[in-house]
C-alpha positions in Angstrom: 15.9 59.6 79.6 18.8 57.7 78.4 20.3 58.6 74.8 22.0 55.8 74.0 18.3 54.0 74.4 16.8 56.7 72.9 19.5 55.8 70.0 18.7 52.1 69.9 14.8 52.9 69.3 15.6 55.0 66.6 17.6 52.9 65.1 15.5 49.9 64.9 12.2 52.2 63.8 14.8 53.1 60.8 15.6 49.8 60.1 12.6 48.2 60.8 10.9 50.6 58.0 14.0 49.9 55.3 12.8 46.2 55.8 9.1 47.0 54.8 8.0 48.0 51.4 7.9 51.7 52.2 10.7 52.2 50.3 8.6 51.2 46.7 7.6 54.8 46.9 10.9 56.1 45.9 10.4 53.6 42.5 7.2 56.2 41.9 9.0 59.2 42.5 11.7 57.9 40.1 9.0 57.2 37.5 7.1 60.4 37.5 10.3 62.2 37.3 11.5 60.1 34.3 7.7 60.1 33.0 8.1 64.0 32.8 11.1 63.8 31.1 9.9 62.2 28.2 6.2 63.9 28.4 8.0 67.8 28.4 10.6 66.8 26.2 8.8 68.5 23.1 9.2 71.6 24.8 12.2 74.5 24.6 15.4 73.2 27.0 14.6 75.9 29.7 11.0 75.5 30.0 11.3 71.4 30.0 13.4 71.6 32.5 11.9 74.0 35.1 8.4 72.0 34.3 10.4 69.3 35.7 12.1 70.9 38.3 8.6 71.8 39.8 7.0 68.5 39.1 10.1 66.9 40.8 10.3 69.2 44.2 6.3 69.2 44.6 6.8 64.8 44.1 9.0 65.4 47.1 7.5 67.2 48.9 3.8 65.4 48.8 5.9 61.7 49.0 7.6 62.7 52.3 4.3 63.9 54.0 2.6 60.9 52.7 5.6 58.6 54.4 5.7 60.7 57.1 2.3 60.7 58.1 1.5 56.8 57.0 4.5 55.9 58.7 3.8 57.4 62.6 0.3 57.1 62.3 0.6 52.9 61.6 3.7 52.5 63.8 2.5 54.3 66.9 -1.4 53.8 66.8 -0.8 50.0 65.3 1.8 49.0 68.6 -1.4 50.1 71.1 -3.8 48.6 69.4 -1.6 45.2 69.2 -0.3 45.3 72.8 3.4 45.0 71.1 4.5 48.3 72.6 4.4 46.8 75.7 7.5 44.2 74.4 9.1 47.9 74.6 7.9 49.5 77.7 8.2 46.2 79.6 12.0 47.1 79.5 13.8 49.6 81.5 12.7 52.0 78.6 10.3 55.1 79.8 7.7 56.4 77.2 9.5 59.6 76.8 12.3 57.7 75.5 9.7 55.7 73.4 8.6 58.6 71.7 11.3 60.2 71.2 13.1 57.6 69.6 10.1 56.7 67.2 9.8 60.1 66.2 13.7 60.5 65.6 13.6 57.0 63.3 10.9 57.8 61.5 12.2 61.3 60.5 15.7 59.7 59.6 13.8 57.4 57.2 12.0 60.0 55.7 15.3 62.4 55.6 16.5 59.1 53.9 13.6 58.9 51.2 14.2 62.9 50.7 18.1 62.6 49.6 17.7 60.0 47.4 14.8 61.5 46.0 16.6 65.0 45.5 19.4 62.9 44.0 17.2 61.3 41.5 16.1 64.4 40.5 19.1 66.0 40.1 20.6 63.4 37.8 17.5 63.7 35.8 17.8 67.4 35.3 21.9 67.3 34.7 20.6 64.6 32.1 18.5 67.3 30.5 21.6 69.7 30.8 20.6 71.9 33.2 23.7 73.8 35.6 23.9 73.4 39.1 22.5 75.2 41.6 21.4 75.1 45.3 17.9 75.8 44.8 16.9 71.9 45.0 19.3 71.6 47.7 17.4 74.2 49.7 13.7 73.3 48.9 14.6 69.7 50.3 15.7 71.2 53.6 12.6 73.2 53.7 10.4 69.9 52.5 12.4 68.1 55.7 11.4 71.4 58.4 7.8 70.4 57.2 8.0 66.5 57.7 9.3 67.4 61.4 6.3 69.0 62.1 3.9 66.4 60.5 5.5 64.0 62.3 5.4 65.5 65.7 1.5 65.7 64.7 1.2 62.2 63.3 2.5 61.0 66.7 0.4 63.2 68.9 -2.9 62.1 66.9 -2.0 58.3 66.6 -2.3 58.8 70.7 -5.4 60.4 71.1 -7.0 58.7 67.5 -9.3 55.7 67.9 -8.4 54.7 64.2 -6.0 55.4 61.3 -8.5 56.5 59.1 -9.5 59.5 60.9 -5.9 60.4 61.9 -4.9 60.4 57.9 -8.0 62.7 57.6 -6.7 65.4 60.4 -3.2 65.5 59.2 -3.9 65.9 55.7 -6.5 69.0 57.2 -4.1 70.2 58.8 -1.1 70.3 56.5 -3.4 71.7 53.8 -4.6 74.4 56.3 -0.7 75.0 57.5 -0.2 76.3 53.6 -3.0 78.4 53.7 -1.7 80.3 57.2 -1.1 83.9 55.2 -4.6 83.3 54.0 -6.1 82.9 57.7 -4.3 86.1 58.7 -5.7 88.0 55.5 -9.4 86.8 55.9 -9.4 87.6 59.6 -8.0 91.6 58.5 -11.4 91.5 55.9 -13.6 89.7 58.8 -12.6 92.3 61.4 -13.1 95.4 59.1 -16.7 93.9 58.6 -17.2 93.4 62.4 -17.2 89.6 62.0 -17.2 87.5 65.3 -15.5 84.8 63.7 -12.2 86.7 63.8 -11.0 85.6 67.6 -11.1 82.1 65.8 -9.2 82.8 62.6 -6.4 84.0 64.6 -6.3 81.6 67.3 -5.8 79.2 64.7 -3.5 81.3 62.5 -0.9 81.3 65.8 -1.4 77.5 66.9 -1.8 75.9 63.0 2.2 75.3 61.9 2.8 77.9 59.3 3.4 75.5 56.2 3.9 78.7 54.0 6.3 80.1 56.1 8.5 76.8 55.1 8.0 77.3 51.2 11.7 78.2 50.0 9.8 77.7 46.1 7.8 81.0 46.5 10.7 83.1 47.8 13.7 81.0 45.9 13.7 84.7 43.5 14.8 86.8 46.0 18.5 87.5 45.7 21.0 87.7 48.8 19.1 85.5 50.8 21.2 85.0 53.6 21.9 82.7 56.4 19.2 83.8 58.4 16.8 83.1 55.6 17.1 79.6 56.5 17.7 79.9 60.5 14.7 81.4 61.3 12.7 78.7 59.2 14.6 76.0 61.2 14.5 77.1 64.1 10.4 77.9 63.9 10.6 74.2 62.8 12.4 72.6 65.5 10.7 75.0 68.3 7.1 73.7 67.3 8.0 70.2 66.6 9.7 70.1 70.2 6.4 71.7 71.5 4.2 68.9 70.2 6.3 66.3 70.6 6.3 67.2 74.4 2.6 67.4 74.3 2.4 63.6 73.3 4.9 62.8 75.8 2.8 64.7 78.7 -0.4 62.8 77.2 1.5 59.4 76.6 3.0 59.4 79.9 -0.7 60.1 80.7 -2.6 57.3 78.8 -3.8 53.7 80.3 -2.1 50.9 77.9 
């Protein structure tokens, strides 16, 4: 694999998406967030503005899986179907190098949408005369650790998919069920204190699933002294399974008949 062509794929996925109309979902964002502002604004200072604090991280958060996921599914799963990729491959470009410089475009487009959107946000809420702190900062890196994940998925299952339709179905499964991890692990304690059969399955999945919850900086932002390591081991749980998948569609591109 060659990084400099590794480079040049990621760089035209990113620019290649800032030409599309992908970008008319940061418009939304903008409007919901400026929506809320007037909608909360007969509220007290402090509760309008955490309303909107939460309505503005949880827009991020469910517009960079959307983009994310829409994004890998139509880019990957749209080339095979069209032939195009081979305009790619026919060139002294391996798939490994394929894949990996799709899936680091796509994420620098959605890291993109992310920091503007957090921006947006935070002019809002300075608007509203709230002070400064790093607790949006944070939630958007945790928002990104999620996005590499989905998008590690979104290109394994545009490989193996037949159609978009039911690739948009599994990742959306699968990021709801990835936020529902601690729930897996606590019904598999009830199921195997009943004697319940089912529990081999519930934690097979509660190990493989990625643990969305584990990524949620906005239920543990209240705990004070939160070091470093409070966003290391997120990270690097992140970037571990991501690599992991993302060799799995390389082993099972490398693999596939175009």
């Amino acid at each position: 694999m060659n990084p400099s062509k590794i480079y040049n794929i990621a760089k035209f996925t990113y620019v290649e998406n800032l030409k599309k109309k992908n970008f008319i979902i940061l418009f939304l964002f903008i409007f919901i967030v400026l929506g809320s502002g007037v909608l909360f604004s007969m509220l007290s200072p402090d509760q309008e503005i955490r309303v909107i604090l939460d309505l503005g991280t949880a827009a991020i958060e469910m517009f960079a899986f959307l983009s994310a996921s829409f994004i890998a599914v139509r880019l990957i799963l749209q080339e095979m179907e069209e032939k195009t990729v081979y305009l790619i491959l026919s060139r002294p470009v391996c798939r490994a190098t394929y894949i990996l410089g799709r899936f680091f475009g796509i994420i620098s487009v959605i890291a993109s949408y992310i920091i503007i959107m957090a921006l947006s946000l935070i002019v809002m809420l300075l608007l509203k005369g709230w002070t400064f702190n790093s607790y949006i900062i944070l939630i958007s890196f945790t928002i990104f650790l999620k996005i590499l994940i989905i998008t590690s998925f979104s290109i394994f299952l545009s490989l193996i998919s037949t159609s978009s339709a039911s690739s948009f179905v599994t990742i959306f499964f699968l990021w709801a069920l990835g936020h529902f991890a601690g729930e897996l692990k606590h019904l598999n304690r009830l199921l195997k204190d009943s004697g319940i059969i089912l529990t081999p399955l519930l934690q097979f999945l509660y190990y493989v699933l990625p643990n969305f919850s584990f990524l949620n900086y906005k239920d543990t932002f209240h705990i004070t002294n939160a070091g470093f390591s409070a966003y290391f081991y997120p990270a690097g749980y992140a970037i571990f399974y991501s690599a992991v998948i993302i060799t799995l569609s390389i082993i099972l591109f490398n693999k596939k008949e175009l």
